[in-house]
N, C-alpha and C positions, 0 to 999 in steps of 0.2 A: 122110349120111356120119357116124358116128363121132368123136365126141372123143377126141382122142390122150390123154391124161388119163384119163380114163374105161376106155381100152381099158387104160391101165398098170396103174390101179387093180385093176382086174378081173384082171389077169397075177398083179399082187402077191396078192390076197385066194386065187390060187392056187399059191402057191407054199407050200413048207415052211418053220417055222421056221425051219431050217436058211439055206435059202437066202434064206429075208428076210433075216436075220444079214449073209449075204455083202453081198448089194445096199447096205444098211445101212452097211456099213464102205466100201463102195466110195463110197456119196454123202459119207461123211464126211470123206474125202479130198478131194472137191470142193467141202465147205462147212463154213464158221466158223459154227458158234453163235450167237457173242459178240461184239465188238471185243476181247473183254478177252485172247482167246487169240491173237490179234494183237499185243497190250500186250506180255504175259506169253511170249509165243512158245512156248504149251501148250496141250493140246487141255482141252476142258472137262471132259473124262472124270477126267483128272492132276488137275484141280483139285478136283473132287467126290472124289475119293480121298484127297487131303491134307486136306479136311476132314471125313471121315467118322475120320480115325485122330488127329484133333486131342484137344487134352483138354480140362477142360471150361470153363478159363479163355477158352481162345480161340474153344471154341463159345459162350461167351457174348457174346463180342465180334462174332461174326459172326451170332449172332441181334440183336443188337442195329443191324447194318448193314441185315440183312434186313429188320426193322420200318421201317428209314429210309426202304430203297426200296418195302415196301408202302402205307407213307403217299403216298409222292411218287406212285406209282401209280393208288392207290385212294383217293385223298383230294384232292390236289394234280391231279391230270390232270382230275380231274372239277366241279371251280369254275370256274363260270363267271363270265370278268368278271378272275378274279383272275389273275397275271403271277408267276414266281416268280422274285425278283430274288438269291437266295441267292449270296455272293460266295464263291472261291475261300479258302481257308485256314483254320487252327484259329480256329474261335467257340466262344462261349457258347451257340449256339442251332443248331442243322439246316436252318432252311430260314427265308430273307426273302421273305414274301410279302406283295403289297397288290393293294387293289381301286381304286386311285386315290382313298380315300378314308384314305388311311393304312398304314404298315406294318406288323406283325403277325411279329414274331420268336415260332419254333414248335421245343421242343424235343421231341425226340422219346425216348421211354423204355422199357423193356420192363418187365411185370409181374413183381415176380424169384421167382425159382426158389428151391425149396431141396429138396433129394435128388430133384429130377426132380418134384414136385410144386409146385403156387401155394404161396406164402408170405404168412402170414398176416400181418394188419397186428402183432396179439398177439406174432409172435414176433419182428416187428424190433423194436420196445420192451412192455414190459408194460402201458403206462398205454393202449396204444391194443387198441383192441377184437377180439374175434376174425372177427368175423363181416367185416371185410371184407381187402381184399388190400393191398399194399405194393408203392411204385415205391422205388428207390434216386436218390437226386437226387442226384451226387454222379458227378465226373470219374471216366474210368475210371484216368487215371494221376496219380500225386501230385504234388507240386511245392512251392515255396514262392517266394513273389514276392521278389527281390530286395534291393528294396527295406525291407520293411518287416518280410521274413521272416516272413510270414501264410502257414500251409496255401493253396494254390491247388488245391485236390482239391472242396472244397466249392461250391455253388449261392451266389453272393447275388444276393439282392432287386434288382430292374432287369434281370440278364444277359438273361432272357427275357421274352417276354410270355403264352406260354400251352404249357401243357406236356400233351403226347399221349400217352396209354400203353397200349401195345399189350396186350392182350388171348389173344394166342395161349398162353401158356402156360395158363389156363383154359378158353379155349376152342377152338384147335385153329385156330383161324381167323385169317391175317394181315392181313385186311380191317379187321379190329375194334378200335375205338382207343374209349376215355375219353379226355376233354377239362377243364382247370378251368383258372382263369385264375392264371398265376405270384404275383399276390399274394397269393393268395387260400391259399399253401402254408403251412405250421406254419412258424417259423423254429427254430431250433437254440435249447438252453436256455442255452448257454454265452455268444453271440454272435448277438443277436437281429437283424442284418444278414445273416446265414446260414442258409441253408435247414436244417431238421432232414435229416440224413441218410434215414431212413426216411418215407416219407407213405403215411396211409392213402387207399386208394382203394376206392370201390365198387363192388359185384360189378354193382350196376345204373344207370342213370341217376336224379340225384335232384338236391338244387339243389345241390348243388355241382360233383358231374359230369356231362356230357354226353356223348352218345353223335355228337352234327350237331357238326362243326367254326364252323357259321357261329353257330350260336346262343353257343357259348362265344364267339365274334368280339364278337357282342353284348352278353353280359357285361362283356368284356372295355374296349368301350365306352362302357357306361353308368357306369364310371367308381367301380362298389358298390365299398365295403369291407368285407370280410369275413374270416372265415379260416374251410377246412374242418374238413366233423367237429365242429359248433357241440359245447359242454359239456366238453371236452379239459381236465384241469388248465393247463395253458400256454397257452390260447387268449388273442389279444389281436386288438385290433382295427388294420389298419397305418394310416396316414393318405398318401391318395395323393399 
């Protein structure tokens, strides 16, 4: 006897275009996607449409979402051992994860863009080199703390502990993350408790970045002080 399955497949792989189309809309009437079209009370189709006509501040904003969920995906689902304890609400960091041996606060970043091309470390400041690329470390909305009325848009030293930066805009692939450890970033020339706006990152793995999340965990462990990009005019060394 025949698998019911097998026999549909076989119906389908003979029908027209056309009439896949039809079946197609008929299934989609009987199935969600998502939850989020649930959430949202829209089919996924409406939502792929609102961001295809979006501009380009707010596709940055949702590529930037996409990298969070490709780590959590492809980085995160695949440790073993490890728990991700990431709590509800606005953080300094994306994602709290431990091995029972410690927590591990992981910000996640996109390589940035500039006219639809990678951007060179060179053109976010001159002092840094051309040959490799640039993350933006640095809130997407600004603010200033009430208190003491300090910019809240900037990184400081502590909020995280290792910072991930996705890859796809060079290479096409959202799998693809560099890894170095949050102290280990430039600080700001103004305000050496603040991360530089711009960090250079490299196009390959070397010692300051890594391509394995666990070996940067490593790093991050051994407790080195250092800063990337050794030779920088501003390089200094942090003291843990």
């Amino acid at each position: 006897m025949s698998n019911p399955l097998d026999e549909i497949k076989r119906l389908l792989d003979n029908c027209t275009d056309e009439q896949r189309q039809v079946i197609f809309q008929y299934l989609r009437s009987k199935i969600r996607l998502h939850p989020i079209e649930e959430k949202l009370n829209v089919q996924a189709e409406v939502i792929l449409e609102a961001i295809s006509r979006a501009g380009d501040l707010t596709l940055r904003g949702i590529r930037g979402i996409i990298a969070e969920a490709a780590f959590l995906l492809n980085v995160v689902g695949r440790l073993e051992g490890w728990e991700d304890k990431t709590p509800e609400g606005d953080r300094p960091y994306d994602f709290l994860l431990t091995d029972g041996n410690g927590d591990v606060r992981v910000q996640v970043k996109m390589q940035r863009l500039k006219s639809q091309r990678p951007m060179t470390a060179h053109e976010g400041y001159r002092f840094l080199p051309q040959d490799m690329y640039v993350v933006e470390t640095q809130r997407t909305r600004g603010g200033s703390d009430q208190k003491t009325g300090e910019d809240t848009r900037p990184y400081r030293y502590g909020e995280f502990d290792i910072l991930a930066v996705s890859l796809h805009p060079s290479t096409g692939d959202w799998s693809r993350f560099l890894y170095t450890v949050g102290s280990w970033l430039l600080p700001s020339k103004g305000k050496k408790n603040l991360l530089l706006k711009f960090q250079p990152v490299a196009k390959d793995p070397n010692d300051d970045w890594t391509n394995d999340f666990l070996t940067c965990v490593s790093w991050l462990r051994s407790g080195q002080s250092k800063s990337i990009q050794p030779g920088l005019p501003h390089r200094r060394k942090r003291k843990k």
